[in-house]
Every structure is written in C-alpha cells, then in structure tokens.
N, C-alpha and C positions, 0 to 999 in steps of 0.2 A: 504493500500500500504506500510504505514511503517513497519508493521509488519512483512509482506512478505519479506520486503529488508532486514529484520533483520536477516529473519532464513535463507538466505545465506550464502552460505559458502563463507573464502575470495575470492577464484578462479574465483566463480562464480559469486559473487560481481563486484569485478573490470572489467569483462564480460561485466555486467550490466552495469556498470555505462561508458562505453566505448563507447556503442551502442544509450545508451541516450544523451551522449553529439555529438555524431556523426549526431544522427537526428536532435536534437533540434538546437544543435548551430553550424552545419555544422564542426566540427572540429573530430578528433579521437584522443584519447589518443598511438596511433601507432606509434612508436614500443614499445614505455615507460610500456602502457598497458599489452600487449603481450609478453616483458621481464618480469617484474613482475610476470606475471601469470605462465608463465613458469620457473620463479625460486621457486616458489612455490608449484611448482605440484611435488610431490617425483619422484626420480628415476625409470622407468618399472624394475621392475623383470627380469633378465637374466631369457632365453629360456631353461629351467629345463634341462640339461645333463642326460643321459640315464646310463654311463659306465664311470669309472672314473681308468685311468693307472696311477699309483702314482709310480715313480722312485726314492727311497732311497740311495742316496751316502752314505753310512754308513762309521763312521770314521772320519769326518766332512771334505767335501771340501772346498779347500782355492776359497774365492770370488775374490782373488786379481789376481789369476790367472785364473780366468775365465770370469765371468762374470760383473766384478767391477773393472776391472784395472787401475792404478793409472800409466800412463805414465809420462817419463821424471823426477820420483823421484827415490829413494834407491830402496824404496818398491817392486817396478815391478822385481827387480832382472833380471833374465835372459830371463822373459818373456814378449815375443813381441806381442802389440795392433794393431788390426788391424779395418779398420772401416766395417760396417754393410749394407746392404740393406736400413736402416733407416738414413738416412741424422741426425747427428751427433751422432747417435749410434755408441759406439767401443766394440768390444767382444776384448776375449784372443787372440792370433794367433792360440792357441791351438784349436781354435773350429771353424775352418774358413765353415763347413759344416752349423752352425746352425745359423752363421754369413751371411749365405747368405739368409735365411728364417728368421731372424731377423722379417719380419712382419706379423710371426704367432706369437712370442712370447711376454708375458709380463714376464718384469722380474723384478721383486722384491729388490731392492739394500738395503732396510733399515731395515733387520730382524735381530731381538736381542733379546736376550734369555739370562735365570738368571744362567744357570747352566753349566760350562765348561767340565764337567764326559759324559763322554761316554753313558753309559747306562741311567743315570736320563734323557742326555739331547734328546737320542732316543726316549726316551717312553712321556716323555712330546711334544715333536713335535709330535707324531701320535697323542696323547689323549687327547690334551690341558690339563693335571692333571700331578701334580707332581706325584712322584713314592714314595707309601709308603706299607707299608707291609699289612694293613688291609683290601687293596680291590685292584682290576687289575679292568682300564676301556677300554673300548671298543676305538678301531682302526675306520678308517672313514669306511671302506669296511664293518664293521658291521651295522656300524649305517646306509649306504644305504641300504643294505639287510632289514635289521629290519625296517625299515621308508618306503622302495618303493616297499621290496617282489621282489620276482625270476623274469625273462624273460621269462628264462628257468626250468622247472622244475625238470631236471632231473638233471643239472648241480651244482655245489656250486654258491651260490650269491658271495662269493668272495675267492678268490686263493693268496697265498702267495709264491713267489719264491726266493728261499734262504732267508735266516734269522730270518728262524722260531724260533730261540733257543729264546728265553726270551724275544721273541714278544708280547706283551696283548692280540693279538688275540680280540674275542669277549667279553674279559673283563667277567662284570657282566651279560651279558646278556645271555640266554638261549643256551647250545651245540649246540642246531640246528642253531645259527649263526655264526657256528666257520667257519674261514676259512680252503680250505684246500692246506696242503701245501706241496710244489713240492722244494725237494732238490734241482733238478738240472732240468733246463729246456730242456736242453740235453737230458736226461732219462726219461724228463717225469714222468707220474704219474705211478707207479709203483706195483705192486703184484696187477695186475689187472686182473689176470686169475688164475684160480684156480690149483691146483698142477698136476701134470700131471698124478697119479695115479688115481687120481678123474676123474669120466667119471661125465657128467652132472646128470643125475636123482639121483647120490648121495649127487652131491652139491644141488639139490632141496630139500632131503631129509633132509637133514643136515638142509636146511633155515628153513623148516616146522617144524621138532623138536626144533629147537631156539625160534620160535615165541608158541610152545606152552608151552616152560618153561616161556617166556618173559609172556604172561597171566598172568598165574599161580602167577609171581611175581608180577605183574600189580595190579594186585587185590587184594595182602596182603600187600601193599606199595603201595596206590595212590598219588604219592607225585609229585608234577610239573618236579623236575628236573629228574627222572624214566622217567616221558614221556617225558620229551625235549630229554634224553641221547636215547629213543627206537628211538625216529622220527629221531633223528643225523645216528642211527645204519640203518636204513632205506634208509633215503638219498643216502648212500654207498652202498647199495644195486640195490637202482634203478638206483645210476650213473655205477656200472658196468655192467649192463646191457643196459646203452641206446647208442646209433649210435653214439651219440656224445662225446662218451669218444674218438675217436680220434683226437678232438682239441687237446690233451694233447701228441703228439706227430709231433714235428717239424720237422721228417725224411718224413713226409709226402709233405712238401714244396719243392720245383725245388733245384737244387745244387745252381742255381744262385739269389737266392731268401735268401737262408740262406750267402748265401756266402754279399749278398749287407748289411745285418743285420750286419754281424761280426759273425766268429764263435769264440765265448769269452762267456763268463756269461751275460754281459749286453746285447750282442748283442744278444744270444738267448733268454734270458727272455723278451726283448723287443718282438722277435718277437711271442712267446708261446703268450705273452699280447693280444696282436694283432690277434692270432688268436682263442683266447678265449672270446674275445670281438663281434669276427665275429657271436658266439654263444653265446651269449648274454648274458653272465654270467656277475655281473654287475661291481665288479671292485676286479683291479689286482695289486699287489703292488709287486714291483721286485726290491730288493735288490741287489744294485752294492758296496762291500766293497773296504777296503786298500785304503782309504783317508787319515789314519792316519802317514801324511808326516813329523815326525819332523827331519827328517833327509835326506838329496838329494832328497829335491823335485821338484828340478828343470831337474833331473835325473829322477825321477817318474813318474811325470804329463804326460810328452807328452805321454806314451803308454794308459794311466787311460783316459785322455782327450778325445786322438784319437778316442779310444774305444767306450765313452758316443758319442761324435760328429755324428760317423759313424751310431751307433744306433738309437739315437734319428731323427735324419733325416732319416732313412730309414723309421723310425715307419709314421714321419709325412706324409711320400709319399704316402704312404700303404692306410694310412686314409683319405688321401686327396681325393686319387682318387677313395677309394671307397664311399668318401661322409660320412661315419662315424665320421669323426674330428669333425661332428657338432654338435653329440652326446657322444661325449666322448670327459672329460675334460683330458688332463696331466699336470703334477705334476710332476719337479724335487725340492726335498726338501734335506735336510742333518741338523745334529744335531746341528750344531754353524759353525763357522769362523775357521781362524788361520790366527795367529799375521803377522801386517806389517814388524815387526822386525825379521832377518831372524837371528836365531841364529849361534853357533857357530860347528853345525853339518851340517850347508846350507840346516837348513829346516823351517816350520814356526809350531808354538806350536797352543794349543789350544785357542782359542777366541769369547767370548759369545757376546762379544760386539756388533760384525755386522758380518752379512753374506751375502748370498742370496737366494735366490730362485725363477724358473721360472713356467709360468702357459701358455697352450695352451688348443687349441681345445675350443668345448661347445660354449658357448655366450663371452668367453674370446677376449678382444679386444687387439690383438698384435702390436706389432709396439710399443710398448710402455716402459717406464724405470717408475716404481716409487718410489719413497723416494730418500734419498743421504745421503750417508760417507762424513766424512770430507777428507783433502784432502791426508789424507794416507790411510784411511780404518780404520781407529782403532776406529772411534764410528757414530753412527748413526747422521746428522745433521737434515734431515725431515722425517718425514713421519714415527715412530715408527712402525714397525709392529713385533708382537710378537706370538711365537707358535699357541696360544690361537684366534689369530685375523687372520692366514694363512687358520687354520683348521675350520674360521666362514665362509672363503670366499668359500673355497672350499663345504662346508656346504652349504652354497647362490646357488653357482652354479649348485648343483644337487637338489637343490630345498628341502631340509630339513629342519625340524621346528627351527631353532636355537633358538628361544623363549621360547619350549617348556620346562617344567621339566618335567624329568625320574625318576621312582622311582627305585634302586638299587636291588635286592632280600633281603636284609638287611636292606630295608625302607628307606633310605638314597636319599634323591634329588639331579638328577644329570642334566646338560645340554649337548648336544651335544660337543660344543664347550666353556664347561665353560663360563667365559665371555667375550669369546672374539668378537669382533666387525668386518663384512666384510669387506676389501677394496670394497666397488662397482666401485670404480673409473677404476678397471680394466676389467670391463663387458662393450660391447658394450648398 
C-alpha cells in the first residue's frame, strides 16, 4: 500500500488522502483539499484558433490616446476618456465603437520593447528577433502555414495587405511559405488574367513549355530551394485558376457592407480579412500606417482613430454573427509607444517604454485589462510583456509548438517565438 501511495502523483494524492479521511474519520479535507488540487492542476490549453487577423498600426500608436488613458493629468492633453461596457474599464473617447464591445476585448496595457527605430522595432514585434543582416525570420502567418498547412488548397496560407516593403515575410523558411501580398485591398489581387491578346490554349501552351524547361532544370539542379521556388510558381498557378480567387475582390460585397467597414485602407483591409478568412486561408495581416504623430496629434488621431474604431467593430460583427470569432484570433499590435510629454510641435515622440496592444476572438477571454503604467504612461508598473512574450501568446493560441526548435536553412536553431513566454492569463 505504501508503495502504491508513493507512485502518486500530488493531485492524485491529496485525492486520496481526502476520500480516506472522509470515510475513516467522517470529516473531508473540502474545500482546502479541492483548492489545493486545483491550484495544482496547470492551466487547459486554449481551444487551438483556426485563422489569425493580425492588424498592424504601423508608425507606432500612442497608448495614451487610446487604449491606456491617463485622465485628469497633463498627459491626456486634449483627449477625452470615456468609460467601457466593463465596469471600470475607460477606452479613448476616440474609440467609443470598441468601447462599447469592450467584453470581447483583452487589452494588453504593459508592452515594452528595447528598440525606439521604426523598422528594428517592426520587425522584432512580428518575429520576436532582433533585425540583423545575416538572416530574415519568419512573421506568425508563416509559422501557422508551416506548423498547421493550408485549409484551403488553392489559396495562400497567408496574405499581407499593404506593407509588404521590408516585411520578413517567411523569413528562413521555404518560398512556398511566403505570403502573398495585396497592395491595396481596394484593387485587390491583381494581373490575374492573362493579357488580352492571349486567347486561353496559348496561355496553356505557354504553362506546358514552362514546366518542360522547369524538368529539364529540375534535374541538372536538384536542390531544395528549385523545388520550394517550382511549388511557390505552382501555387500561383492553381490560385489563378481556382473559384476562389474572388475572395480577393471586395466590389463583390453590398454598397452597404463596405460602406459599414469604412471605405479607407483599414476599413477595406479589415474587410478583404474577413473575407478571406471566410475561405479559409489561414491568416491575414493588414497594415494601417501614419501613427507617426510627432507633431498635431491631437489634430490626427480623431480621423486614424475613427477609422480603426469603425473597422475593427464592423470586423467583430461580421465574425460574431457568422460564429467564426471563435476560430479566428485578432491582433491589434504596433511597434512601441509615444511619450507622455507632449512636445513643442503638440505631438508625442517615440516611446519603447510602454504601449499596448489588444487581442480578440479564438479562446481569448475579453473583458479584461492586463498589466499597468505608472500613472502617466511612461513605464511599465506590472505585468512586463515584451514583443517576444505577445508573439508566445499569440503562438499559445493557434496552438503552435512554442517549445519546439527550428532549424534555419543555415543550421542555425530557431524558436517560434524566441523566448518568449505566453500570457495564458488572457485565455478563457
């Protein structure tokens, strides 16, 4: 018998020993026992996310004016807090839309980061890796592609809209993970039909002499990235030819459908997201710039504000009610902060210190604030979270190996998420 009690795990111990003293001497260790045991037992796993809308403020948006406002001091300037759907939740005034579904959202208040530049601090918020010349890593929409594979076969695993220029894209990983990317969500995916001189059995002709040079070369060059670059040249072929290249045009949605969106960049990349998601491509990253307020941003905000508010709420409606919000996580993230100190052009500069950032949809438990600024904004008082620890959570929640090591095409071990560590605290 002792031996058997031995090779007990705690959980199931204190179990035992709960049940024993319950029969023998009439008493239970309840609730002491049953607290215990359940402070013991780990956290469940959030409900794997299928599709992940990652919304990039590029330029860095001020937290103080949106989502982290500091009422009643210098700081808030001309911006008015208003309160939330969540009993003492306060958003911007600026975002009285997203303020009102405040209990889809968690929002992130204590994110800080090492790097105040522009570009270093872009590409370390997508990659969890600093930016350095000897190697590009991989964005999150690769690494789900690469970790969970297509939906859709015919489609890209993931789509970038606006900001393609000096994106990582898929990094190290193979062409066939590259995203692909859409200038404008307006125009959609573009040079999608062939020239009008070309009747069709030419353009067949033309693919069948491609693929018999492509052989020819295959075979006196068997090298990995040849075949990742044919299977990428492929992909593009079977996406122009499949039924579903029409995701990729949002003149297809009612006047009043785009019009609830916003017809703006954010508002139509939200909604291309959205309906590219419907077709199960698995994640969309949409670039909304011109955060870079150091001058009348009090004059800026409300149109940039309005814009995200309008969109982002239309997006949740969209998802809510067709039941996909619980498969698809979103992501509004940006590069750093800007100062509580409003300079002498009445705008506010750049700031690693603190920021924020929100997270919906998937297993995301909304209604919720966590970490906290001190009482101007200017540094983080709990709950650190850093590039490295946003891109674990987000990692967590689509169910990717965040433990795992990658090896580079260059041999080089790489993590998903470097090491950064999940909030789970923000998972139901």
């Amino acid at each position: 018998m002792k031996d058997q009690f031995n090779r007990l795990d705690d959980v199931a111990r204190r179990s035992f020993m709960a049940s024993v003293a319950k029969s023998c001497l009439g008493v239970s260790f309840l609730p002491f026992a049953s607290s215990m045991a359940a402070a013991a037992m780990p956290a469940p796993a959030p409900r794997k996310a299928k599709h992940l809308i990652y919304l990039f403020m590029q330029g860095a948006m001020s937290h103080l004016d949106t989502f982290d406002t500091k009422p009643g001091t210098e700081v808030n300037g001309e911006t008015n807090t208003i309160s939330t759907a969540v009993s003492g939740v306060q958003y911007s005034g600026f975002l009285p839309g997203l303020a009102r579904r405040s209990k889809q959202l968690a929002v992130v208040r204590s994110m800080t980061t090492e790097t105040g530049a522009h570009e270093p601090g872009q590409y370390l918020m997508r990659t969890s890796y600093k930016q350095i010349g000897s190697i590009r890593h991989p964005f999150m929409g690769a690494w789900v592609h690469n970790v969970h594979g297509k939906l859709n076969r015919d489609l890209p695993g993931s789509v970038l809209i606006g900001g393609a220029n000096r994106h990582p894209g898929q990094g190290y990983l193979p062409p066939d993970f590259a995203p692909a990317p859409i200038g404008s969500a307006a125009a959609g995916l573009e040079n999608t039909r062939p020239p009008g001189y070309m009747q069709d059995d030419q353009l067949k002709d033309r693919l069948r002499l491609t693929r018999r040079f492509e052989s020819a070369f295959r075979k006196k060059y068997d090298h990995r990235e040849v075949k990742a670059y044919l299977e990428y040249y492929n992909e593009a072929v079977k996406l122009l030819n499949s039924r579903d290249l029409v995701a990729f045009d949002i003149k297809k949605e009612k006047p009043e459908v785009r019009k609830a969106y916003g017809e703006n960049k954010i508002g139509q990349g939200c909604l291309l997201a959205r309906r590219l998601i419907q077709k199960k491509v698995r994640c969309v990253e949409v670039t909304f710039g011109s955060w870079d307020h150091h001058r009348d941003v009090f004059t800026a905000l409300p149109q940039r504000t309005g814009e995200l508010d309008q969109a982002v709420c239309a997006l949740l409606d969209d998802l809510n009610q067709s039941g996909l919000i619980k498969d698809t996580m979103i992501v509004i993230g940006t590069e750093f902060g800007r100062t509580p100190k409003i300079n002498q052009n009445a705008g506010r500069d750049h700031h690693p210190g603190a920021f924020s950032c929100v997270l919906a949809g998937g297993d995301v438990k909304g209604g919720q604030i966590y970490g906290k600024t001190d009482k101007t904004g200017q540094s983080v008082d709990d709950g650190h979270v850093y590039p490295a620890d946003l891109n674990a959570t987000i990692a967590y929640g689509m169910g990717l190996p965040i433990e795992k090591t990658f090896m580079s095409d260059t041999g080089r071990p790489f993590k998903i998420a470097h090491e950064g560590e999940p909030v789970k605290e923000l998972f139901s």
